[in-house]
C-alpha positions, 0 to 999 in steps of 0.5 A: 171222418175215417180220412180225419182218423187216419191222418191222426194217427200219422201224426201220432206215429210220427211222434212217437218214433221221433220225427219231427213234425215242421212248426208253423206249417200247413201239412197232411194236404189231401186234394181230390175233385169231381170229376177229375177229368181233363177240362171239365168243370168239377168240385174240389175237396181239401183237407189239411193240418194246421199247426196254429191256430187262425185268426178270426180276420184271418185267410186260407188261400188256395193256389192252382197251378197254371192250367186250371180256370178259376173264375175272377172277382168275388164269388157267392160264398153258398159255393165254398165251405169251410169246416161244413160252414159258409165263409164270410167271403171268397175271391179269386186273382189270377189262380189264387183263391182267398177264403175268409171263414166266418167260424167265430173267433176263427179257426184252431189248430187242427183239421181243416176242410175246404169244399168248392162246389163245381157251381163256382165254375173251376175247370180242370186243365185240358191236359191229364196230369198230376198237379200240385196245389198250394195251401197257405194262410195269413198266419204269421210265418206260417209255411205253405202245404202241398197236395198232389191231384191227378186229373185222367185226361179225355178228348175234347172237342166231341161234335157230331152231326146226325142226318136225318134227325128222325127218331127210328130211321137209318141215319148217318153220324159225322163225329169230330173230336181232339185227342189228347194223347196220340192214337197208334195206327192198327193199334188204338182205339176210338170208342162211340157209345150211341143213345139208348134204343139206338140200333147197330147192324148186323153183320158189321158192313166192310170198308163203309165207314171213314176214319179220317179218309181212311176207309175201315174194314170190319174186321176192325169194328166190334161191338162191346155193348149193343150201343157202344162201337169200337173202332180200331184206328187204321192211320195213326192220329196226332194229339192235338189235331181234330180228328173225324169218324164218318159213319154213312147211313148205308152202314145201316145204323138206325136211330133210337126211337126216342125222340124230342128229348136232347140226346149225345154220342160219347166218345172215348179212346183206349188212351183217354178212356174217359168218355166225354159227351158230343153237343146234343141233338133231337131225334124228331119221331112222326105218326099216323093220322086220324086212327079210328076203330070199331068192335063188334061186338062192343059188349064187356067181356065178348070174343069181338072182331076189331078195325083200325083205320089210319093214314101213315105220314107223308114219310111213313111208307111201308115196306113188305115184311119188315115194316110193321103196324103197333097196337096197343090194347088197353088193360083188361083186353085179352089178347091171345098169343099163338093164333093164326095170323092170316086172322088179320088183314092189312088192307085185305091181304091176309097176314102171315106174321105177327107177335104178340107181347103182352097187351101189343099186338106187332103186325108185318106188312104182308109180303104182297104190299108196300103202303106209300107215303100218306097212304089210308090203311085199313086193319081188319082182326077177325073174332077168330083171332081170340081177342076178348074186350075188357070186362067193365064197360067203359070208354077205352083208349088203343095206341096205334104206330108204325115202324115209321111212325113211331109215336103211338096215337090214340083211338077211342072206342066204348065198351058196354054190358049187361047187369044183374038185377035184385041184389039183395046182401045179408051179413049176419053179424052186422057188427064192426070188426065181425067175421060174418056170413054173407049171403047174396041173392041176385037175378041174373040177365036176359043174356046172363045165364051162367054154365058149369062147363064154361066155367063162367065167374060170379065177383063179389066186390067188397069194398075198402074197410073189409077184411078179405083172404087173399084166397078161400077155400071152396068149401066155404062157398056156395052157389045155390046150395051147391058148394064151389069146387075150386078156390075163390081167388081175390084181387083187391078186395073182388073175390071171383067165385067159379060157379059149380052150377048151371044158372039159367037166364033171368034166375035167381041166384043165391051165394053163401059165404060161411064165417069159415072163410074169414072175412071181417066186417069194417072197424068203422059202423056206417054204410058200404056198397058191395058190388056183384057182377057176373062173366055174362052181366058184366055192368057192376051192381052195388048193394047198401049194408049197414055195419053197427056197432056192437056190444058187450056180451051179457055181463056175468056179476060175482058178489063176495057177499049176497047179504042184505046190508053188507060191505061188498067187492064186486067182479063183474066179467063180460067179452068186448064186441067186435068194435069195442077195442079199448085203450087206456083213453076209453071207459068202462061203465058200470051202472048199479040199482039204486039201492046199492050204495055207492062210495064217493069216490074209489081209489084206483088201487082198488079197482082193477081191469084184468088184473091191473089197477084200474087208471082212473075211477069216478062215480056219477049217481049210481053208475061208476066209469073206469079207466083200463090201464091196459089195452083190451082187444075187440072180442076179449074177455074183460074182468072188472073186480072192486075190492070189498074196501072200496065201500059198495054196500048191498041193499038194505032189503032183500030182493032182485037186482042186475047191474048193466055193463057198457063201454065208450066204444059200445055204448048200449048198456047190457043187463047181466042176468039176475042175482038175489040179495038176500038175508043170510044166516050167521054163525059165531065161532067160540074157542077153547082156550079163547087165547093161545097159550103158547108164544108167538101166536101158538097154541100148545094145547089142542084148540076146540071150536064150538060152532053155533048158527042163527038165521031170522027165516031158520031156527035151526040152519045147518053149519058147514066147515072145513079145514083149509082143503075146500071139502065142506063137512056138516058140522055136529060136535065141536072140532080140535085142530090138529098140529101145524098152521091151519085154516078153518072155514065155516058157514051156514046155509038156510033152510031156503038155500041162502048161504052165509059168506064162509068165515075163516080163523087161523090156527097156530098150533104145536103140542109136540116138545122138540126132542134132544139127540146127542150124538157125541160124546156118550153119556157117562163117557171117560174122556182123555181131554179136557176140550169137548164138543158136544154134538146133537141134533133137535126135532124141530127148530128151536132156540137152544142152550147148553148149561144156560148158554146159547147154542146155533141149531143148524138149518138141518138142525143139528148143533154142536157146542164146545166147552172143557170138563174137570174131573166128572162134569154134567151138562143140561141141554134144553131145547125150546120150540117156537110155541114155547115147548120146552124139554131138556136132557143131561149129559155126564162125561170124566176126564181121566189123563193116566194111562194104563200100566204096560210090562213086556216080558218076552222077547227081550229087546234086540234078541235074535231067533232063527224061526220066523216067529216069536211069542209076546208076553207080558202084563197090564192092569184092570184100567186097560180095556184094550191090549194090541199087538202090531195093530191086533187085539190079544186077549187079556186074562183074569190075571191081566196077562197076555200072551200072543205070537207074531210071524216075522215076515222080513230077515234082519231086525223087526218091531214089535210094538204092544199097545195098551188102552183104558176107557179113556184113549189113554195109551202105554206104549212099547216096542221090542226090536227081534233080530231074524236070522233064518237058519237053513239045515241041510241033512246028507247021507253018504252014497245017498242021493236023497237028502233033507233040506229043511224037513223037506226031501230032495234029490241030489244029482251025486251023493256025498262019498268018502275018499281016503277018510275024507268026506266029499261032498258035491259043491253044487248041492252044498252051494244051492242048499245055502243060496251060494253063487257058484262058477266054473273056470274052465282054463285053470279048473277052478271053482268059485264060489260066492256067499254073503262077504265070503269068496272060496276059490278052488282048484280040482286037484290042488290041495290048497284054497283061498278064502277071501285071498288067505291061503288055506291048506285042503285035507284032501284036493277037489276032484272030479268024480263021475262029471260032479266036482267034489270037495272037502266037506269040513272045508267048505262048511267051517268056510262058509260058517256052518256048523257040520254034525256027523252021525258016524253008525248011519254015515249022515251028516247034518248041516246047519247055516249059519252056525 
């Protein structure tokens, strides 16, 4: 499929990128065989494309290139395939096989899949290669494909000679094969792989072996595997000629051991690394004769001494050391490991090695004797040598062999034992499926007493159908009182219990094995052999228990009603048994006294079986069977309920009844435990008001329930009730129920304890009227638009309306509804509960559209002031509520004027804006724009370092000073006191200083100065006095436009900037 996937989406590239695919062609042929090795018969798959379709007479011939054997003549069709299916018919001629499908209406255009099986006898060519193959069809002008195949190439001709054919023997191999390809001398390599088992010596012998006439040193030889050589070829060897490897049986290669089964040597080069089998050939093994041997003793379970006797075969010599003697013990002997060999003699000479594998014992010929051929042997193992004889008596078979005789032989020999005696098993519970207690007694043997210290077992053999732990603790076993300390193990179903005490011969013994460790009776009832036997009284003795069936536990019945005469449903609860597993097939009975009065028939939907509806209902005399729809397991609780309207009635007199439960699995029927049916007192409910009286089924008025009761045994029976909570209370005065939806339950109770069945009546009660919030807007609100939307919230869902129109309560119940107003407006907004409570609210709002009137009086618009505040005036009228100015409420006189003064934060031009409100959001609106222009007063005194700026006083670094009438002034001060920037050029003296749009250059010395590049004549020229430059006061104030004051008694000057 993926190679169908693949070749698909070739095609569909090649079409998309614009090659062309040829027309009427066969193409995308893929050719692979198996195997694909040179002359070997293989099978062929062949796929490829068509481009039309092939006629349902049509052929596919398949064209081999020379090399190939294709088989001539018709073939049988069972070994081709076209498309997964069988041709009509397949041919062959010369290399060109023809192929008729038989898919009717032939084949379409597309993929095309050809199988030859290798049963139909093509051979690949002798010589590896790659070839091509042709696939046609006989489509009209439909052109040939082609696939490649590549076949890997291999020696031929593989022959060998095996001498002699004895399975476990040294042996020589003579090997003839053809290469192919030719092998380089000192280069190349041949490759022999042996039969499994086959053994290849140690250390490699030197210049033995022939490769040709070529001796091969060892150096030359490995072994990649232990059955596989490789050889390096000493002399070049030509294709195509047959070639031979000699390998003498002094090269020491011996024989797999396997024999009467065809076998081959595989030969392969590092050429031609396909290996290819030799003509097959049949090792022959012998054996000893007439083994026989005797234990002593033969009891089960014995430390016994064994002796073999046999006679190796007439080639089966063996020699000191290396030879060895096989036996092989049966199962359950125990053969022990690591003891002393000299516990065993070859014909009386005591032995010094053996091994140990398992249940095989391999025992070397001493090294003071050599058996001849045919010679009688004699094995002899002493009981110090441990080997422990099987538990179970029996008839038992052991295996002997040699290293020459290698075929193991058998030899019979029987086991016997000891039993116990008085077995007696108690399970208890006997029921199928139960976890029990076994308690075991027995008496033990003559021979059998048990002992602590030896740790001798007792085994307890259940058999198929129980349930046994895989291990028990010990603590859940006892042995004549005395509780195991160590596990109970358990091998397939036989536990073996390690006794904890000493049990003498011909004792009683009694085993305990608690429920706790968990064994479970069988499923099925019937009868069961449990087998007891012991480490001394190893003879199996079996016991017979009985397994019951078991039953449904008593059954518990619930009775809706215990009232003589009454319609009744029923539940009825009890636990399955340890067998009574229930499917959906099984049945449930239920068997009723005859005086209860049974329907016809139920409905399923009535019944129902742990809470499902029951499968199927019917109902035979008194007694109905039911159908569980649901699987119930063994011990689990079953609860059945019939509904009150399935129509089981009570009987009609009072008395004593049961009902008996029984399943088709556990067929006894149980009784459940008496019930009384008996006659009850009865209690009448009357209410007032007898009906609701709102809607929906709501009372609005609080309901009060008058109880009476009446029995025919009580003149006066007592009456409980109790409202919805299950805490009943006697009843003595008529009861009201409070509001919401409430429950009332009542009864009454004889004299004699018989209890009416509780009644029940619902309440809907609401006395409460939903109450109306408005939230928005207020009542008796003035509003400035004429669209509105009235806000609130109700206490309780209710339907709700707005001057008669309906209104959505919200689920948290709040409402909103918007509507328009003229001029005074009053909305009624009534709100009804669903128990028909109804209240209702007003609300009143105006519409007032005019705003109030506004007059500014100070400042006037654009004034300009030089201190960073100013005092706002003005008048409004008794509509507004509220006056602000920038943001901030100022408070209205009598007179309706208000006066506030504003800081002015920012130099140059500021708003003032003056609000005024009425009630109703209307706005009169003003804003005032204020020129602020901060003014800076400097005051000097002549020859007075201390000066004011701005009513704050400072210290100057040089007083003002008069010089020839004129008042100097230091530039610095002046220049700091008006944020002027001010710079000295050293070169030419000058003073440069800088304020807003004005620049003054002046120069110490010269009587004249530049302002803003005019030329200004100086009073006096700027000098340096005492390191301070010095200049005209008059000059530099009047140029910076200032204003200057000269107070001439006190010698001060005031300057004021600007002017």
């Amino acid at each position: 499929m993926f190679k169908k996937l693949l070749v698909f989406l070739l095609i569909f590239t090649l079409t998309l990128v614009g090659i062309a695919i040829p027309t009427k062609a066969v193409y995308s042929v893929s050719v692979s065989a198996t195997p694909n090795t040179a002359g070997a018969f293989a099978s062929y798959s062949i796929s490829f494309f068509m481009q039309n379709p092939l006629a349902a007479s049509g052929s596919i011939f398949i064209t081999f290139p020379s090399g190939f054997t294709v088989p001539q003549g018709a073939w049988n069709t069972n070994y081709v395939q076209v498309n997964g299916v069988y041709p009509t018919s397949v041919s062959a001629s010369g290399q060109v096989i023809t192929i008729v499908p038989s898919q009717p209406g032939g084949l379409g255009a597309g993929y095309v899949s050809v199988f030859i099986s290798n049963s139909a006898g093509v051979k690949n060519p002798p010589i590896g290669g790659t070839y091509s193959i042709t696939i046609s069809t006989t489509t009209s002008g439909e052109g040939a494909g082609y696939g490649t195949l590549t076949i890997t190439s291999a020696v031929t001709g593989v022959y060998v000679s095996v001498n002699p054919l004895l399975a476990g023997t040294k042996a020589s191999y003579f090997i003839q094969f053809t290469p192919n390809v030719s092998l380089v001398q000192n280069t190349d390599y041949i490759y022999i792989e042996f039969p499994t088992g086959t053994t290849l010596p140690t250390p490699i012998p030197n210049n033995v072996m022939y490769v040709g006439t070529s001796q091969v040193p060892s150096t030359y030889i490995s072994y990649p595997t232990s059955t596989k050589m490789q050889i390096k070829v000493p002399i070049a060897l030509n294709a195509g000629v047959v070639q031979q490897v000699y390998i003498p049986d002094t090269f020491g290669i011996i024989n797999t051991t396997t024999s009467n089964v065809p076998l081959t040597v595989k030969v392969s080069t590092s050429k031609e690394t396909t290996p290819v089998d030799s003509n097959p050939f049949t090792l022959i093994g012998t054996s000893v004769s007439s083994p026989t041997v005797t234990v002593s003793p033969n009891s089960a379970s014995s430390n016994a001494s064994y002796t073999i006797q046999f006679n190796v075969s007439p080639t089966g010599g063996l020699s000191p050391t290396t030879d060895y003697i096989k036996i092989e013990f049966p199962e359950g002997t125990t053969v022990p490991a690591n003891t002393n060999p000299t516990y065993i003699s070859v014909n009386g000479i005591a032995c010094s090695n053996r091994l140990v594998s398992g249940n095989l014992l391999t025992i070397y010929i001493p090294s003071t004797l050599a058996i001849n051929n045919g010679q009688f042997v004699i094995v002899q193992i002493s009981n110090n040598f441990g080997i422990v004889n099987p538990s179970t008596p029996g008839t038992y078979t052991l295996k002997v062999s040699t290293s020459k005789d290698i075929i193991p032989v058998p030899a019979y020999y029987t086991i016997t034992g000891t039993s116990i005696s008085n077995l007696d098993v108690v399970v208890d519970p006997p029921t199928q499926n139960a976890n029990a207690q076994y308690t075991i007694t027995f008496k033990t043997s003559s021979s059998g007493a048990l002992s602590r210290s030896a740790s001798d077992k007792i085994y307890v053999a259940f058999p198929t159908g129980f349930t046994t732990p895989s291990s028990i603790s010990g603590v859940y076993v006892t042995v004549n009182g005395t509780q195991c300390t160590t596990s109970i193990t358990n091998t397939s179903g036989k536990l073996t219990i390690t006794t904890p005490v000493d049990v003498g011969a011909n004792s009683t013994v009694t085993v305990v094995i608690s429920k706790n460790a968990n064994i479970i009776n069988p499923s099925s009832s019937g009868t069961y052999q449990i087998k007891v036997s012991t480490s001394k009284d190893v003879v199996e003795v079996m016991d017979n228990v009985d397994i019951v069936k078991s039953t449904v536990s008593k059954p518990q019945v619930q009775l809706t009603s215990y009232a003589v005469s009454d319609d009744v449903g029923v539940t009825i609860i009890f636990n399955t048994g340890s067998g009574g597993a229930l499917t959906t097939s099984d049945t449930i009975s239920l068997v009723f006294p005859s005086q209860f009065t049974l329907p016809s028939t139920i409905q399923t939907g009535l019944v129902k079986v742990n809470n499902v509806n029951a499968l199927q209902v019917t109902k035979s005399v008194n007694r109905i069977d039911i159908k569980p729809s649901v699987n119930i397991g063994a011990n689990s609780q079953v609860t059945v309920a019939i509904d009150k309207s399935a129509g089981i009635k009570n009987p009609t007199q009072s008395g004593d009844y049961k009902i008996s439960v029984y399943t088709s699995k556990e067929t006894t029927p149980i009784d459940s435990d008496t019930f009384k049916i008996v006659i009850l007192p009865v209690t009448t409910a009357a209410v007032s008001p007898a009906q609701p009286d709102g809607e929906n089924g709501y009372y609005k008025t609080t309901p009060r329930i008058t109880l009476t009761a009446t029995s025919p045994v009580d003149t006066n029976p007592q009456i409980y009730f109790y409202i919805d909570n299950p805490s009943p209370q006697l009843y003595s005065a008529p009861i009201s129920i409070p509001d919401g939806v409430h429950t009332l339950y009542f009864y009454a109770k004889d004299k004699y304890g018989n209890t009416e069945v509780a009644k029940s009546l619902q309440f809907k009660v609401d006395t409460i009227k939903p109450t109306i919030t408005i939230t928005s807007p207020q009542d008796n609100a003035v509003l400035n638009s004429k669209d509105i939307t009235i806000k609130g919230r109700v206490s309780e869902q209710a339907t709700l309306t707005v001057n008669g129109a309906p209104v959505i309560v919200k689920p948290d119940l709040t409402f909103e509804y918007a509507t328009t107003i003229v001029g005074k407006t009053t909305f009624t907004i009534v709100a009804k509960d669903v128990a028909g409570n109804t209240n209702q609210t007003t609300l009143t709002v105006s519409l007032d559209t005019t705003p109030p009137k506004l007059t500014v009086t100070k400042p006037v618009a654009f004034q300009t002031v030089n201190v960073p505040y100013v005092n706002v005036e003005g008048i409004t009228d008794a509509d507004a509520v509220k006056v602000t100015v920038n943001g901030q409420q100022v408070q209205v006189g009598s007179d309706f004027k208000f006066s506030y003064r504003v800081t002015l934060t920012t130099e140059g031009l500021n708003s003032i804006e003056v609000i005024a409100e009425d009630l109703a959001g209307n706005q009169a609106r003003q804003v005032i724009p204020i020129n602020y222009v901060k003014k800076t007063k400097l005051i000097l005194q002549v020859d007075n370092k201390n000066a004011i700026l701005n009513d704050k006083a400072i210290q100057l670094d040089a007083p003002p000073k008069i010089v020839n009438g004129r008042t100097l002034v230091p530039i610095r001060t002046i220049a700091t006191a008006f944020n002027a920037e001010i710079a000295w050029e050293p070169v030419f003296r000058l003073v440069i200083i800088k304020l807003g749009d004005t620049t003054i250059y002046l120069q110490i010395g010269v009587s004249y100065a530049s302002v803003n590049g005019k030329k200004v004549t100086l009073d006096v020229a700027p000098q340096i006095i005492g390191n301070y430059t010095y200049v005209p006061l008059r000059f530099i104030s009047e140029s910076l436009n200032a204003s200057v004051e000269w107070d001439g008694a006190t010698k001060t000057i005031i300057i004021i900037y600007p002017k």
